[in-house]
C-alpha positions, -999 to +999 in steps of 0.1 A: -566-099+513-577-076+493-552-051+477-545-015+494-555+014+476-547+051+485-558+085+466-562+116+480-573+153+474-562+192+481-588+211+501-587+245+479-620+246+468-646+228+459-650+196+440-659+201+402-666+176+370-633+175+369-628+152+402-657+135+395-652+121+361-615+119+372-609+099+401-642+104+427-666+077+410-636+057+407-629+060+444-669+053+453-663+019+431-633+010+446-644+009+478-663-017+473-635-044+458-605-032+477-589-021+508-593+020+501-577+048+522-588+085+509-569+111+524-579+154+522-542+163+512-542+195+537-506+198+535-505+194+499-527+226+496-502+247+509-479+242+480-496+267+465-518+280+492-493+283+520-501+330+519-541+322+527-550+290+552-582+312+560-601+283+544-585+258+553-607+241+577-637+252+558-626+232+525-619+202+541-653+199+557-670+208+523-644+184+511-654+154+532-693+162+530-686+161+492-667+130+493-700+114+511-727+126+488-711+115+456-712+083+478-680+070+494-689+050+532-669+054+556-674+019+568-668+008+536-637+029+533-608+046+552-613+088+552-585+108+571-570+142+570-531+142+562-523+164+588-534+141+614-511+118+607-480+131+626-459+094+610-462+116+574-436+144+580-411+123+594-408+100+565-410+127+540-376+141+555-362+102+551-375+096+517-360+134+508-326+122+514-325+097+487-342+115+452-320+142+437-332+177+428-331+168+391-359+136+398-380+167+411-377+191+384-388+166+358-417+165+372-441+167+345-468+182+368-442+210+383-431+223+345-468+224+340-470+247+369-445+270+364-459+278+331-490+288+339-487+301+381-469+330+396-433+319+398-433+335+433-462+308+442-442+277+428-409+286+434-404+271+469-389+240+484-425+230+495-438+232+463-408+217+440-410+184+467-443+179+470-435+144+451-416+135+480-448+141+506-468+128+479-447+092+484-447+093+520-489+096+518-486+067+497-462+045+516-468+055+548-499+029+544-481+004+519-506+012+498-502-016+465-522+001+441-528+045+432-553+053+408-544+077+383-549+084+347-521+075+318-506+107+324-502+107+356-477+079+358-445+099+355-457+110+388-465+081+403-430+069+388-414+089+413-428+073+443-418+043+429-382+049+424-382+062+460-391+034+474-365+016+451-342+039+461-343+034+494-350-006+494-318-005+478-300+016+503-310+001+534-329-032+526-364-043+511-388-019+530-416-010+510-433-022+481-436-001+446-469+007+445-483+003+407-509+026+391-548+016+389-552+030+357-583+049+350-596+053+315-619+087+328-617+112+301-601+147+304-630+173+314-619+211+297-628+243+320-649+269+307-616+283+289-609+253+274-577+246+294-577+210+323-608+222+347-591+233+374-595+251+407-566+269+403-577+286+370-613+294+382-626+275+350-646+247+366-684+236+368-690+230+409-706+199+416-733+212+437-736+246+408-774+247+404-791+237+369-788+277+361-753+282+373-741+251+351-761+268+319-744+296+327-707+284+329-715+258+296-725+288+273-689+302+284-673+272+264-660+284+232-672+260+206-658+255+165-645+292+160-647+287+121-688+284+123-696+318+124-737+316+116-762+291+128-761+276+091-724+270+092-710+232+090-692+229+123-660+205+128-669+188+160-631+175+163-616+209+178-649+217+195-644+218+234-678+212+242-683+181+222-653+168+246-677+167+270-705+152+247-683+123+246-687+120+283-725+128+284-738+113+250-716+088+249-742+063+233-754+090+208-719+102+197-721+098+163-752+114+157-738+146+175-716+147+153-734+147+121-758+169+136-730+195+140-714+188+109-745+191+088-756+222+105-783+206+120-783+222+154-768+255+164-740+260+189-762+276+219-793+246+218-762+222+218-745+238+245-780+238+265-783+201+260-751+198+273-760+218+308-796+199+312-776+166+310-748+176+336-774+190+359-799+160+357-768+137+363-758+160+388-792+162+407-789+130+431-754+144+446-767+177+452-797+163+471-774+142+491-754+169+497-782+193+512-796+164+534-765+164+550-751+200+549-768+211+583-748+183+604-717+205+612-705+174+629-705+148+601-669+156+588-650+157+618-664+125+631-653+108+599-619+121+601-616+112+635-627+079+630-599+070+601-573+091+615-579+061+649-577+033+624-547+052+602-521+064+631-509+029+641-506+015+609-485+047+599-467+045+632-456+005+623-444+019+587-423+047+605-405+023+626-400-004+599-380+032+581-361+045+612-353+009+619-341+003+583-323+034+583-309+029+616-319+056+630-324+063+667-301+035+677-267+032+691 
């Protein structure tokens, strides 16, 4: 058998380099060697999102279309909308019985959030147990394996000593699902803070070869290299961050090029945009072959919500049962 996987994403927006490098080609090779179930978190989006659901819908068909340009099958794969699964809620209660408040507010993720979002957004029970419904995604399926980056697996620790929590409280029940850890690099938003939807600092995957120019000449580069014939420090450049993801193989020579002064910040910065673009430019020609069939998404989310339901629904009753509950 091959092992279980589970990821998932909010549908706030659309998907930038920041997924993609990330988690999303991850997910597109994983599919291929495991068992993969990829979920659009809906629920999750109203942690933060919960004044303005206008969009909702919208987002998780550009979401899903997204998901299926940049190459993910759904017959290779499972695709399903949380909220579809009506197993998810009713285990999140269970599995907030048994982590304490201070589990939640160690949260490495949530004490990033409070710094830099409107207290009045983050200060709410949905948004300070979010870890909780993030578990219950994750178990609700048994999944064995989450893929996440090396500092992300705080978070994921939480699911885990949930489920050791409870195994211990009312017998072995589900496994501790390890992290698949990914080695992607950290992509920096136009202000050089994590690319981020929230902070409207992101390069869209489908942006057009102008629009990316656009947003790459935003980056702020070495602010000690005042004039063209300036030697630059490429080590607390933001942009040559990126060049490590893009010129990987030419890295060095970047480097000496900037520290020599042997290309100016602008051409390096539009060498940088052609390359995103050009490794851009199969995804957004998948994406407008298929952006006309209005259909497409909902089909797919019907189709893994069919396949995802009863396998929640045995996980639920393996809980209640374990928990007692519903019995006399």
């Amino acid at each position: 058998m091959k092992n279980r996987v589970v990821s998932g994403y909010r549908p706030s927006g659309r998907l930038h380099l920041g997924h993609y490098h990330g988690n999303l080609k991850n997910m597109v090779e994983l599919q291929s060697t495991h068992e993969c179930f990829f979920f659009v978190a809906d629920w999750h989006a109203l942690t933060t999102g919960y004044k303005d659901t206008s969009q909702l819908g919208a987002y998780t068909t550009e979401m899903v279309l997204d998901w299926l340009a940049a190459g993910l099958d759904p017959n290779a794969c499972t695709i399903y909308r949380q909220s579809d699964i009506g197993s998810i809620p009713e285990l999140t209660l269970y599995f907030g019985m048994v982590i304490t408040l201070g589990e939640l507010e160690r949260c490495p993720t949530y004490k990033e959030q409070l710094r830099e979002l409107d207290a009045r957004v983050v200060n709410t029970f949905g948004f300070l147990g979010y870890p909780v419904l993030q578990a219950a995604d994750i178990l609700i399926v048994d999944a064995e394996l989450v893929p996440v980056g090396e500092d992300q697996l705080p978070h994921l620790e939480l699911t885990r000593e949930i489920a050791r929590d409870f195994n211990s409280l009312y017998g072995r029940t589900f496994p501790e699902p390890k992290g698949l850890l990914s080695s992607a690099p950290k992509i920096p938003g136009t202000d050089g803070r994590k690319m981020s939807k929230s902070y409207e600092n992101a390069i869209v995957l489908d942006d057009s070869p102008d629009v990316i120019r656009k947003k790459v000449r935003k980056y702020i580069t070495d602010p000690a290299r005042m004039r063209r014939d300036d030697k630059g420090h490429p080590e607390v450049c933001t942009i040559f961050q990126l060049y490590r993801v893009y010129f990987a193989d030419t890295i060095d020579s970047v480097a000496n090029e900037c520290e020599g002064a042997l290309v100016g910040c602008t051409e390096c910065k539009d060498r940088l945009a052609e390359r995103i673009a050009a490794d851009l430019a199969p995804f957004r020609e998948r994406r407008a072959q298929i952006a006309g069939d209005t259909a497409l998404a909902g089909k797919v989310l019907a189709a893994g919500a069919e396949k995802v339901s009863p396998i929640a629904s045995e996980t639920l009753t393996r809980a209640r049962k374990a928990m007692k509950i519903g019995t006399l």
